[in-house]
Backbone as a printed PyTorch tensor [residue, N CA C, xyz], in Angstrom:
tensor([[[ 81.2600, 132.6580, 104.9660],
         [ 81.9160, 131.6340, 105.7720],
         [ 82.6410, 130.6610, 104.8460]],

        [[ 84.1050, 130.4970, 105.3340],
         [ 84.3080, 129.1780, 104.5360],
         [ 84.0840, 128.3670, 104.6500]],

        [[ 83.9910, 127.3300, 103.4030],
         [ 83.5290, 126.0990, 103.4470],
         [ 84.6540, 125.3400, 103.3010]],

        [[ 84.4220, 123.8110, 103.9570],
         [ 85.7530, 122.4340, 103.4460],
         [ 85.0100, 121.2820, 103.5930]],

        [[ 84.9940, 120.7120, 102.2340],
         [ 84.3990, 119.3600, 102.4140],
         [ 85.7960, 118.1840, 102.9730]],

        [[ 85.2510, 117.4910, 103.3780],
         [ 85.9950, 116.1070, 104.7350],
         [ 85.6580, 115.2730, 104.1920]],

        [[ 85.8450, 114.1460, 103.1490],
         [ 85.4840, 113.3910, 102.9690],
         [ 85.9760, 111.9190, 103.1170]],

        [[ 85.7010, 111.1010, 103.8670],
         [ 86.3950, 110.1410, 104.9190],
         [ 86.1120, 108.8900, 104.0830]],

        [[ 86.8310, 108.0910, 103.1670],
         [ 86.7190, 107.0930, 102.2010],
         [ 86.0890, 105.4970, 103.3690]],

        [[ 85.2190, 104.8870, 102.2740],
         [ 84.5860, 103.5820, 103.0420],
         [ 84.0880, 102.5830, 102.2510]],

        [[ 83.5860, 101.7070, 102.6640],
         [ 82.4960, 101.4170, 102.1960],
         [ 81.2480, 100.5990, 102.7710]],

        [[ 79.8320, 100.8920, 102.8320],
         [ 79.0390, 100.9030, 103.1260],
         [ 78.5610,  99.3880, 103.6660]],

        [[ 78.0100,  99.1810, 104.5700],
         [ 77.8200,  97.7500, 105.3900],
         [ 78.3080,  96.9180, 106.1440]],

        [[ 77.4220,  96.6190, 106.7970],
         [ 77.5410,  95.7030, 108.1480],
         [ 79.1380,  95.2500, 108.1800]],

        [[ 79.2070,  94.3340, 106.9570],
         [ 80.3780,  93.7130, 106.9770],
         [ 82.1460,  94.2960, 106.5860]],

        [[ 81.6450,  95.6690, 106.3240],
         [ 82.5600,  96.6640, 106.0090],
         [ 83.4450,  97.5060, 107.4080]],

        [[ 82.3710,  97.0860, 108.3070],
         [ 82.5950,  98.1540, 109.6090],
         [ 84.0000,  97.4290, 110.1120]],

        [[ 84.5060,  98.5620, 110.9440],
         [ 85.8120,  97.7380, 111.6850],
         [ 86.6580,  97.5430, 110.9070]],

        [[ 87.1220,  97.8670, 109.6150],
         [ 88.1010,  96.7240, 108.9420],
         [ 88.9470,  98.1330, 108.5770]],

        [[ 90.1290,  97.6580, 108.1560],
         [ 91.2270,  99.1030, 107.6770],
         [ 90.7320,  99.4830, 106.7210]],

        [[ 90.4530,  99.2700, 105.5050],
         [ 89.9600,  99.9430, 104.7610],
         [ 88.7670, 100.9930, 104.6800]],

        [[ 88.1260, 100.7940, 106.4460],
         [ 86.8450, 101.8060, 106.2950],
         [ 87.3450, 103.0640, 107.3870]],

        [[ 88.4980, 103.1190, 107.6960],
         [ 89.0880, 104.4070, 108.3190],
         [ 89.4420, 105.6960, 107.9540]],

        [[ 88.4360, 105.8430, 106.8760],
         [ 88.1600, 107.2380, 106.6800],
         [ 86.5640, 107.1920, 107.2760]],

        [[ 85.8760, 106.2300, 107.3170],
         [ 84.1660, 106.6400, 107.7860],
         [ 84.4480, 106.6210, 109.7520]],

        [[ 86.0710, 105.5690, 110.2020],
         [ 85.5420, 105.9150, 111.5270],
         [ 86.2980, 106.9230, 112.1130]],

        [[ 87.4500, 107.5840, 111.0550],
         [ 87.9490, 108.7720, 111.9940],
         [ 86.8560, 110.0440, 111.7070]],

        [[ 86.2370, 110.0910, 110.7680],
         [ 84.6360, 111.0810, 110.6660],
         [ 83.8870, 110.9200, 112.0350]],

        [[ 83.4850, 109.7430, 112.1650],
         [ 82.8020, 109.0820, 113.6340],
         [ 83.2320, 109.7940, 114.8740]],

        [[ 85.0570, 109.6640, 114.8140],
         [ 85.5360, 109.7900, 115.9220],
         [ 85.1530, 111.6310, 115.7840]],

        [[ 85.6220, 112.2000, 115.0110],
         [ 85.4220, 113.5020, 114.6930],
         [ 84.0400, 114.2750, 115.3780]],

        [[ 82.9810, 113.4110, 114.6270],
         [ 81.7070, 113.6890, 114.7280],
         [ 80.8730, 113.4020, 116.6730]],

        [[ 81.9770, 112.4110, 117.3460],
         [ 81.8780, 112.2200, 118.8490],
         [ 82.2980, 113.5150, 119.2140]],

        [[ 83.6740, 113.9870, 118.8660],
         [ 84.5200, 114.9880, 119.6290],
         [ 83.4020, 116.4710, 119.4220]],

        [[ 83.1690, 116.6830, 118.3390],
         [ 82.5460, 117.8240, 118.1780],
         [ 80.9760, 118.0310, 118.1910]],

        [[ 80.2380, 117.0670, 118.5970],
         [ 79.4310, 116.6150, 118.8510],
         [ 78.2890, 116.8710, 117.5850]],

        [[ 78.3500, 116.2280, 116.8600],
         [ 77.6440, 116.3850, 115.1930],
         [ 77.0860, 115.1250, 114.6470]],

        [[ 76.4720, 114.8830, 114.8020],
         [ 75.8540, 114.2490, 113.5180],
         [ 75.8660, 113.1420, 112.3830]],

        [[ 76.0610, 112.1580, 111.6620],
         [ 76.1140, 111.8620, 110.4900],
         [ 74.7320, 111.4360, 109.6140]],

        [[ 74.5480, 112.0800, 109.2970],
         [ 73.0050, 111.7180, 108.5230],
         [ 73.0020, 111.2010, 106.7530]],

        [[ 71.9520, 110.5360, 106.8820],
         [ 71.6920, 110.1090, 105.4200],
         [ 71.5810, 111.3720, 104.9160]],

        [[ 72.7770, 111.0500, 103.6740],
         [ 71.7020, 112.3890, 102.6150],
         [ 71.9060, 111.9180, 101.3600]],

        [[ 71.8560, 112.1860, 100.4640],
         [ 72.3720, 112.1110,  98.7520],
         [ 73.7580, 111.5350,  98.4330]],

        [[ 73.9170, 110.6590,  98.2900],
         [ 75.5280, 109.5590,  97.3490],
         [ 75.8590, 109.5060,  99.0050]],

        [[ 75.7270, 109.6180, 100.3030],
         [ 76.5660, 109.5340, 101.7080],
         [ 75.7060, 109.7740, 102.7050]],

        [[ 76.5000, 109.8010, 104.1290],
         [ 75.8810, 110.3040, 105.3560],
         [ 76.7090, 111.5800, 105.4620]],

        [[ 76.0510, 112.6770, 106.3010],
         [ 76.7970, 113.8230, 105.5950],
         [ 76.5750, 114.5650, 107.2670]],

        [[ 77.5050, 115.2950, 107.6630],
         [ 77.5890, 115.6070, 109.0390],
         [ 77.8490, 116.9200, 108.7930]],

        [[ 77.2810, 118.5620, 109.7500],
         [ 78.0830, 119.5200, 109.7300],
         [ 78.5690, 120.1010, 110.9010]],

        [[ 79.7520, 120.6940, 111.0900],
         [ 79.7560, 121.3240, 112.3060],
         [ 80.6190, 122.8070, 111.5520]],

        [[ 81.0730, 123.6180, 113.0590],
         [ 81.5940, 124.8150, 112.2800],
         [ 83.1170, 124.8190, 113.5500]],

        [[ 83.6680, 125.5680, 112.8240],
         [ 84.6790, 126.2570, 113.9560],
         [ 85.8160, 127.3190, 113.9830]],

        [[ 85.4510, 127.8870, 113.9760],
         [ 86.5110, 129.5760, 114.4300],
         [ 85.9110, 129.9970, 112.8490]],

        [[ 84.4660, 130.1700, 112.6950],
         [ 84.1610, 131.0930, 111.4290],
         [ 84.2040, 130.1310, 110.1780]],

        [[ 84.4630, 128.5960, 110.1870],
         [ 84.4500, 128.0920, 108.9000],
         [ 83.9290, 126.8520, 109.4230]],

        [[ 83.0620, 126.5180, 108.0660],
         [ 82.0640, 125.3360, 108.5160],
         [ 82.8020, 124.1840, 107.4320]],

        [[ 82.3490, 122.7790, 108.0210],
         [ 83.1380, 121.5700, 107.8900],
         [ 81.5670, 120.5920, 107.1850]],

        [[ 81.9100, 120.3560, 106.1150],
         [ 81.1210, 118.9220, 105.5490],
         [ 81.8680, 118.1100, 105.7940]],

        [[ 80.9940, 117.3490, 106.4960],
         [ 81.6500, 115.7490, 106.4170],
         [ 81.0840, 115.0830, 105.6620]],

        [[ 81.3980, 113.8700, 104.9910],
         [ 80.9180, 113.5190, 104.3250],
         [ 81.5760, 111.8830, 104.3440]],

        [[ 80.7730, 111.0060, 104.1970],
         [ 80.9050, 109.0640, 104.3310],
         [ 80.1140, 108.8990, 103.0770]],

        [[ 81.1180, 109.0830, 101.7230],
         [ 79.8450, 108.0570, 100.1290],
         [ 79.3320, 106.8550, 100.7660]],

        [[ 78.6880, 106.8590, 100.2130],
         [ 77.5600, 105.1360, 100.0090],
         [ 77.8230, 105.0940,  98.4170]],

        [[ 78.6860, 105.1140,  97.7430],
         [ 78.5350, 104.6870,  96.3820],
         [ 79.7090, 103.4220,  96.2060]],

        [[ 80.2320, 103.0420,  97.6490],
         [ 81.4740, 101.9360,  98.0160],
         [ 83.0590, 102.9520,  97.1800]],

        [[ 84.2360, 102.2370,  97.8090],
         [ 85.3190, 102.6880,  97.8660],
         [ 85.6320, 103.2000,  95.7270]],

        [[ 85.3060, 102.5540,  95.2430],
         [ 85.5400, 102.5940,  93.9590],
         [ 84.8320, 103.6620,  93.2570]],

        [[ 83.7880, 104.0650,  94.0800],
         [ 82.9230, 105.0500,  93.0050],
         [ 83.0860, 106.4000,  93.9100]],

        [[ 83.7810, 106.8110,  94.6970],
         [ 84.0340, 107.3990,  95.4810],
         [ 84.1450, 109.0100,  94.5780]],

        [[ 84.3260, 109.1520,  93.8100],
         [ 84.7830, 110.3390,  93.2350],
         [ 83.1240, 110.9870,  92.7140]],

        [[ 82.1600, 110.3050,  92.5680],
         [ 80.7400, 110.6490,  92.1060],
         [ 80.2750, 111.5900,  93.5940]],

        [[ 80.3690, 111.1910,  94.7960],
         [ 80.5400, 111.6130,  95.6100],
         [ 81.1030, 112.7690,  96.1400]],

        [[ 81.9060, 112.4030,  96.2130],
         [ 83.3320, 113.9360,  96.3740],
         [ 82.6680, 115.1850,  95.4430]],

        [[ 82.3180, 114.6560,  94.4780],
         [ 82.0350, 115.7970,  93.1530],
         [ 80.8360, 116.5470,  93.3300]],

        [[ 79.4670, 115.5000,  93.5490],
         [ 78.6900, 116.4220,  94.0020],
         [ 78.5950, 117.2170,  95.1190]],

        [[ 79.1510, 116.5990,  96.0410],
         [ 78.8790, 117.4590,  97.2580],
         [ 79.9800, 118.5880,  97.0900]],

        [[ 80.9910, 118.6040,  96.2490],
         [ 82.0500, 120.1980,  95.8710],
         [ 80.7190, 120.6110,  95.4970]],

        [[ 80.3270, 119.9380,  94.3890],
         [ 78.9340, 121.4780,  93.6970],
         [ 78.1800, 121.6880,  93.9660]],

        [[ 77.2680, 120.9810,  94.9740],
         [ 76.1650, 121.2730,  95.7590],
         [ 76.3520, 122.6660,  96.9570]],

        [[ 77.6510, 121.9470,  97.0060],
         [ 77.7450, 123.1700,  98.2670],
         [ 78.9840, 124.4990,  97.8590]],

        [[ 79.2450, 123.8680,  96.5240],
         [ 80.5340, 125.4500,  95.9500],
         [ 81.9280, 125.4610,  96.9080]],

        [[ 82.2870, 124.0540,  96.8810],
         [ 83.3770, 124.2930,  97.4290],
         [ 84.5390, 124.2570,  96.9310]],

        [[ 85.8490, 124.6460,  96.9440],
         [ 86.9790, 124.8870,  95.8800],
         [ 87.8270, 123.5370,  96.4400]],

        [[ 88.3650, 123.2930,  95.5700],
         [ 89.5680, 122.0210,  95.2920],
         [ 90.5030, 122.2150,  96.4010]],

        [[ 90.9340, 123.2280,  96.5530],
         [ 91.8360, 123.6730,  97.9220],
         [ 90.9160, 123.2850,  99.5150]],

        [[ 89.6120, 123.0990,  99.2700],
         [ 89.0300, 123.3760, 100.4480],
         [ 88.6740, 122.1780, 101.0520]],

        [[ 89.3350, 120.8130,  99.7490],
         [ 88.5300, 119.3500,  99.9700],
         [ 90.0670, 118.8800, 100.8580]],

        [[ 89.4940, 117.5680, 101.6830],
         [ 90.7930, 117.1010, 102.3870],
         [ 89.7840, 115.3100, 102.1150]],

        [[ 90.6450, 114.3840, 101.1790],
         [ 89.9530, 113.0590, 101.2340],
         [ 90.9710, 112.4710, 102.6110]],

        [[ 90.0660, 111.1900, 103.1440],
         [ 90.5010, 110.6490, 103.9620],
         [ 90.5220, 109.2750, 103.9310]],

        [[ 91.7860, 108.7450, 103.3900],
         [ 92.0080, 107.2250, 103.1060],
         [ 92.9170, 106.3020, 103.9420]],

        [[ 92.8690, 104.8850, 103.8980],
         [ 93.4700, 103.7690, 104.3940],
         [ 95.0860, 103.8070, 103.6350]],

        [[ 96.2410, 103.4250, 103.7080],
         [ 97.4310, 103.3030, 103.0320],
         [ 98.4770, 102.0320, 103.6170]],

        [[ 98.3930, 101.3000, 102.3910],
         [ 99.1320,  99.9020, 102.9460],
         [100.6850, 100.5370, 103.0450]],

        [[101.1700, 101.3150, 102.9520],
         [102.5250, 101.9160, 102.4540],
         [103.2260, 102.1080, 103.4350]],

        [[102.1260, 102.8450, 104.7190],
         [102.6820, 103.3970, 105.8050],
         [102.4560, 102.4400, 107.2310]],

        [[103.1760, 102.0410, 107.9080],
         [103.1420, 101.7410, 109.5410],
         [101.6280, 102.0470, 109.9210]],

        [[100.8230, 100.9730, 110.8500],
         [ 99.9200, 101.2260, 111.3860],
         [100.1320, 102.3730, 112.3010]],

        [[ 99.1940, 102.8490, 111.7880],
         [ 98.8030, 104.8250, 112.8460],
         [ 99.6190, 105.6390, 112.1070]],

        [[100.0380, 105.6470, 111.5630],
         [100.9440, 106.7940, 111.0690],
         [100.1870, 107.8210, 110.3220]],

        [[100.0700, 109.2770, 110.4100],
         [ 99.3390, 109.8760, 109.5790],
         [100.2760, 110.8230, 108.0880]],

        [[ 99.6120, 111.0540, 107.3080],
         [100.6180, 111.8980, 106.5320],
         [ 99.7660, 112.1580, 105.7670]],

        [[ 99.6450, 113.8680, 105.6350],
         [ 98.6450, 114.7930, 104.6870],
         [ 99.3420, 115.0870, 103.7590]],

        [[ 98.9560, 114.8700, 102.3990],
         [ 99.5120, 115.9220, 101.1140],
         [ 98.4890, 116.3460, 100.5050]],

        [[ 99.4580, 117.8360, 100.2590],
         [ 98.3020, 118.4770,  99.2640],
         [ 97.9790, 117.6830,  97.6160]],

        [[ 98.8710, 117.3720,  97.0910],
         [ 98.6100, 116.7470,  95.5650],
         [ 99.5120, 115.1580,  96.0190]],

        [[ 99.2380, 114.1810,  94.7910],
         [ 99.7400, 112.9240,  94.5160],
         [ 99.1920, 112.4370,  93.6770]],

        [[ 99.8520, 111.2030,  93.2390],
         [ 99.1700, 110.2540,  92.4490],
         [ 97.9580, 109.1990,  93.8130]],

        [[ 97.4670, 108.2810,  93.0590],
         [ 96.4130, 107.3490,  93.3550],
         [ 96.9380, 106.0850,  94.6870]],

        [[ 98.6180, 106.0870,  94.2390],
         [ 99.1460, 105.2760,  94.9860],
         [ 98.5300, 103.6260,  94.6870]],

        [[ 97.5450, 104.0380,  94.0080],
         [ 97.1610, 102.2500,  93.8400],
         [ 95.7430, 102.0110,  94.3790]],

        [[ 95.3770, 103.2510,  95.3840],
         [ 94.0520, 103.2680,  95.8190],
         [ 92.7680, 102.8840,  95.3430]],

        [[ 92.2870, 102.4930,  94.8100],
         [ 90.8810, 102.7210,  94.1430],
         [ 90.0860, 104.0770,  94.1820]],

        [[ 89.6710, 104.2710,  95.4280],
         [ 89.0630, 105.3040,  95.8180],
         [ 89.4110, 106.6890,  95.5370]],

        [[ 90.8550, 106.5850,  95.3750],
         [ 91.4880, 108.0030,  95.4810],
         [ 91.6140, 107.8110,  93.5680]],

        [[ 91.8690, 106.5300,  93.1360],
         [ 91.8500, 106.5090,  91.3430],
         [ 90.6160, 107.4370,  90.5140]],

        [[ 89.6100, 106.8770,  91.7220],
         [ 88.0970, 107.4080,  90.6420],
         [ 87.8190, 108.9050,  91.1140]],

        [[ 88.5460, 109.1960,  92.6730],
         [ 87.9680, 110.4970,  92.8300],
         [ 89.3880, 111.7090,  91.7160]],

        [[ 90.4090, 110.9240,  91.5530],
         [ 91.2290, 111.4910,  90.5310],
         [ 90.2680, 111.6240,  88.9790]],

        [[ 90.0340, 110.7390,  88.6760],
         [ 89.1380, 110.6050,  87.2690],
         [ 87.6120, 111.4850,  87.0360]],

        [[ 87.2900, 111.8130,  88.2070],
         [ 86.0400, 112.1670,  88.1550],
         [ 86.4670, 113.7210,  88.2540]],

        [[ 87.6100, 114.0340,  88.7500],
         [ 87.6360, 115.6230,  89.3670],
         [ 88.2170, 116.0240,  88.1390]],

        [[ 89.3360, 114.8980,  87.6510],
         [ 90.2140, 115.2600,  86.3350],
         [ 91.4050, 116.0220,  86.8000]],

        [[ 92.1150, 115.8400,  87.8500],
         [ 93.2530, 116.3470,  88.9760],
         [ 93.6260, 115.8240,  89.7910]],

        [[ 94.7310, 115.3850,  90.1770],
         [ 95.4730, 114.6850,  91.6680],
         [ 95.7970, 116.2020,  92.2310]],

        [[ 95.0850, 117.3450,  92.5870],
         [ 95.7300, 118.5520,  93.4270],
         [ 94.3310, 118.7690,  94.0590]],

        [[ 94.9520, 117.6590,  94.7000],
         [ 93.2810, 117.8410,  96.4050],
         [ 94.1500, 117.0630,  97.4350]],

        [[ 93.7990, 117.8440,  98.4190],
         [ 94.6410, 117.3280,  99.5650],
         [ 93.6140, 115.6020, 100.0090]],

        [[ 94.9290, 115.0170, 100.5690],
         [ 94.4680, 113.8150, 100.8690],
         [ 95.4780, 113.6180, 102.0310]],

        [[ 94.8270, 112.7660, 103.3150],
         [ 94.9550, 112.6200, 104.5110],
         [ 95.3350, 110.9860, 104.4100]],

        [[ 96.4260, 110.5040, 104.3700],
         [ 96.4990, 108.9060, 104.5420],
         [ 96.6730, 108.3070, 105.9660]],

        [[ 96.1770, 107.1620, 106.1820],
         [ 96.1080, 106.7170, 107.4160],
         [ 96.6760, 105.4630, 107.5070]],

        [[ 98.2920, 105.9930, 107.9380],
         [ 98.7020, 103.9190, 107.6420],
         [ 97.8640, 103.1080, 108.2900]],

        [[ 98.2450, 101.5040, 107.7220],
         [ 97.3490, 100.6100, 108.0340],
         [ 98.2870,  99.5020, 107.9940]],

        [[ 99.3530,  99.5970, 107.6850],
         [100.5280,  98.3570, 107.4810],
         [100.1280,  97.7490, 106.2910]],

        [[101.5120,  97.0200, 106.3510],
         [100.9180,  95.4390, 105.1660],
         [101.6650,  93.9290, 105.4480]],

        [[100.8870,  94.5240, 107.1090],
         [101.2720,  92.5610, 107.6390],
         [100.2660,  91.5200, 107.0440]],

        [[100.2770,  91.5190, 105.7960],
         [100.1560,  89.9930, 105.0060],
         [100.7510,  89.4470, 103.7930]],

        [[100.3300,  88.6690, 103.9210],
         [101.1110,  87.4080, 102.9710],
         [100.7090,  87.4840, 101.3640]],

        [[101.8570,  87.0130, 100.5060],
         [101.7880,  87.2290,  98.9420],
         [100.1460,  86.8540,  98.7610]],

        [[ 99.7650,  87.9530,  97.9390],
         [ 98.2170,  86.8760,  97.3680],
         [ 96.8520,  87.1850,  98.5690]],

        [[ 97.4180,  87.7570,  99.9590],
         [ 95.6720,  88.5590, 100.4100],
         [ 95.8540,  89.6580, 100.7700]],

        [[ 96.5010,  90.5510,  99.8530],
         [ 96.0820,  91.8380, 100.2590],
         [ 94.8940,  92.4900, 100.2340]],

        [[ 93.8130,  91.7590,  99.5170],
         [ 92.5150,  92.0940,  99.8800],
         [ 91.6310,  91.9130, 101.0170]],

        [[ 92.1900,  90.5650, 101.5470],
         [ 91.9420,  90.0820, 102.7610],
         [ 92.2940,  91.1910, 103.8850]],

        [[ 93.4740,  91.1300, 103.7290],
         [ 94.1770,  92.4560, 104.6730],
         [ 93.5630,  93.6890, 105.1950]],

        [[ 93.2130,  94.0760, 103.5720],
         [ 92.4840,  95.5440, 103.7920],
         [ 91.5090,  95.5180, 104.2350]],

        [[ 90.3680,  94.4670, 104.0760],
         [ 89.0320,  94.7160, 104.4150],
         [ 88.9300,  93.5190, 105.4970]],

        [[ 90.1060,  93.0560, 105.7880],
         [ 90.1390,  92.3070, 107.5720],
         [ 89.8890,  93.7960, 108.5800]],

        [[ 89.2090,  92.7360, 109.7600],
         [ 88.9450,  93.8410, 110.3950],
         [ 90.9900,  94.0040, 111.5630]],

        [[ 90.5140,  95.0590, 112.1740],
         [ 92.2720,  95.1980, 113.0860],
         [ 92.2980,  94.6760, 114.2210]],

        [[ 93.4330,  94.1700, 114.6670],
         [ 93.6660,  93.4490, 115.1150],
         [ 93.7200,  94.0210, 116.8070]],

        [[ 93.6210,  93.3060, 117.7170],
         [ 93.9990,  93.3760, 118.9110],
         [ 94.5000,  94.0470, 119.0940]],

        [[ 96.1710,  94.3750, 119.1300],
         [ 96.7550,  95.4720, 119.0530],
         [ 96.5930,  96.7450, 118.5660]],

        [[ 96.3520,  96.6190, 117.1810],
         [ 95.9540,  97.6110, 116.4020],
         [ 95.0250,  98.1890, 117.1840]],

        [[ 93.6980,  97.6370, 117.4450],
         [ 92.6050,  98.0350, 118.3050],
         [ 93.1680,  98.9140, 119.9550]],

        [[ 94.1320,  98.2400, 120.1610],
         [ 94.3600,  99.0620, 121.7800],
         [ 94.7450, 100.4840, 121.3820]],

        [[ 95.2510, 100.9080, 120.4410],
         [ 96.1970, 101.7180, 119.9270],
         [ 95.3070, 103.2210, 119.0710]],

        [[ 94.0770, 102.5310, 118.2220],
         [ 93.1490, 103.2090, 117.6170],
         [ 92.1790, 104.2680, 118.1190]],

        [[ 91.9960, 104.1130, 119.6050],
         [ 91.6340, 105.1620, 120.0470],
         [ 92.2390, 106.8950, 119.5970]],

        [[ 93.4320, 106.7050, 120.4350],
         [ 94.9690, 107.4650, 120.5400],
         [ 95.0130, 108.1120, 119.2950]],

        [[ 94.6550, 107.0810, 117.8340],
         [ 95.4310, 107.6850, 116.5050],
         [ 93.6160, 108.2400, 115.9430]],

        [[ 92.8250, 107.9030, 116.4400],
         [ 91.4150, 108.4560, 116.4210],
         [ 91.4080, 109.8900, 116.2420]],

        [[ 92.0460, 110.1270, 117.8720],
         [ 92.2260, 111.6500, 117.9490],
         [ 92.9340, 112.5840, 117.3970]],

        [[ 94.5270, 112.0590, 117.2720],
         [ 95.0540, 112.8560, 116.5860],
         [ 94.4240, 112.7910, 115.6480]],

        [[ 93.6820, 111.8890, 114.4200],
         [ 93.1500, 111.9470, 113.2210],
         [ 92.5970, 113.5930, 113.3650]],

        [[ 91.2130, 113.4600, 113.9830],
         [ 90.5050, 114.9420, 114.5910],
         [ 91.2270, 115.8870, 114.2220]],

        [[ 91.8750, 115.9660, 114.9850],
         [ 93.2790, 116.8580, 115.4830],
         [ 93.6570, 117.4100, 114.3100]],

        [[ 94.6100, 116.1570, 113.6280],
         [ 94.6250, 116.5740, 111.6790],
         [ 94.1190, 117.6560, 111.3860]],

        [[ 92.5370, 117.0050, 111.1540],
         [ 91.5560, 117.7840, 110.5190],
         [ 91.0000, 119.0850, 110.6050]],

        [[ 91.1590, 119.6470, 112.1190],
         [ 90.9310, 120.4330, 112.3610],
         [ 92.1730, 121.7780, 112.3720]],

        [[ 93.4090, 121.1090, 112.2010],
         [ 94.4510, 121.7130, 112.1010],
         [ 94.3880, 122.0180, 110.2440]],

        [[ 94.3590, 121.2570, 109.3790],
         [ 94.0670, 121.4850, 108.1080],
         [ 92.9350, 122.8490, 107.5070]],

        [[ 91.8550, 122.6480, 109.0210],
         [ 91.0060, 123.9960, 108.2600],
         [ 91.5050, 125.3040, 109.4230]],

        [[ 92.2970, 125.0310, 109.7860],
         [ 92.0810, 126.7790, 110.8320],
         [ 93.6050, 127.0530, 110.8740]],

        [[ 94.8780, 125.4800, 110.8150],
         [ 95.9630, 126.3110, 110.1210],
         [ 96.7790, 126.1120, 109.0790]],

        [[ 96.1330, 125.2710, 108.1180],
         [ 96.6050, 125.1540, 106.6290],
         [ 97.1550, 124.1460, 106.1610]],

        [[ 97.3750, 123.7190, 105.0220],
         [ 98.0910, 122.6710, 104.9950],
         [ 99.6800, 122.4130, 105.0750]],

        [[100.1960, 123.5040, 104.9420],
         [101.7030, 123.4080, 105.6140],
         [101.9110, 123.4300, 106.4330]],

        [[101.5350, 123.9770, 107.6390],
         [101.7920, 124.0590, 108.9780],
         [100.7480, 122.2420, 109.5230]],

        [[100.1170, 122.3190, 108.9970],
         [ 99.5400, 120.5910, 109.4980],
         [100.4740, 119.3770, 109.1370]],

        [[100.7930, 119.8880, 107.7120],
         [101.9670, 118.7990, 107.5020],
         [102.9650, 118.4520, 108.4400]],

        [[103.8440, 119.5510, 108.4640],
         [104.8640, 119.8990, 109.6880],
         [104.8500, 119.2980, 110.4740]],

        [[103.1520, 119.5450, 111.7390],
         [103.4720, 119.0250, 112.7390],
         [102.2140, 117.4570, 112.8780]],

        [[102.1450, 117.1820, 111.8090],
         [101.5340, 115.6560, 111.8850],
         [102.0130, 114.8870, 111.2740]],

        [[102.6790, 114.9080, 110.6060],
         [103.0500, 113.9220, 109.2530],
         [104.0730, 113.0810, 109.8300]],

        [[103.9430, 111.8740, 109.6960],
         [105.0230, 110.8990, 110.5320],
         [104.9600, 110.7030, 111.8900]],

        [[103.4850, 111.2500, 112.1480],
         [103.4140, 111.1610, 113.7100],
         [102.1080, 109.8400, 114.1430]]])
């Protein structure tokens, strides 16, 4: 059976929940509602499985916070033998329009943290990564504020909707590839 680790970037606590920067742990969530699975404590994360059309899906939420993110990613490739082609990370992106999705197979860090250390730890930017705009409606000097503010009203009416397609993504990434997912998600 094939395997694909999902690994949905966050970071861990109360005060973390809700905010743009933890929308890789709630489109996992939303994922883990639709297909009805799981997220459990396990080793460096909470770790969820489900299967579908013959290939099974790790999910995976680190607890090692957004920065150490790549200690994570790494063991669970070797714990469970999964190939570089088979990982899809799932991050926040000030770059893009709130909701907007856009998968690439390789890139740089973009500035990420999360995606910096899981680059450093793997020793490769050629792992697919799933970005999830988030805008960058703020002001010179809080973009930290920004990211780990929670979303806004609007944003919130809207998050359901981009929830699903997230899913959607994901499940299009393992059953029909990453070119054909690009195609028909990217900019959507």
């Amino acid at each position: 059976m094939k395997k694909f680790l999902i690994a949905g970037l966050g970071n861990i606590g109360a005060e973390y929940e809700n905010t743009r920067h933890n929308i890789g742990f709630e489109i996992l969530d939303a994922l883990a509602e639709a297909e009805a699975f799981t997220m459990e404590p396990d080793r460096l994360g909470a770790v969820g499985r489900f299967r579908v059309k013959g290939r099974q899906l790790i999910c995976l939420k680190p607890s090692t916070y957004m920065n150490r993110s790549g200690k994570a990613v790494k063991y669970w490739m070797d714990k469970e033998k999964i190939s570089l082609e088979n990982v899809l990370v799932i991050t926040d992106d000030l770059n893009l329009p709130f909701g907007t999705l856009r998968l690439k197979t390789k890139g740089s860090d973009g500035g990420h943290n999360g995606l910096k250390d899981i680059q450093q730890v793997l020793g490769t930017t050629q792992y697919a990564r799933f970005r999830f705009g988030i805008g960058d409606e703020f002001s010179k000097g809080r973009q930290v504020d920004y990211v780990l503010g929670k979303w806004e009203e609007g944003e919130q009416e809207k998050l359901g909707e981009r929830l699903e397609r997230s899913a959607a993504l994901i499940k299009s990434f393992v059953l029909a590839g990453p070119a054909r997912t690009m195609n028909t998600f990217n900019g959507t």
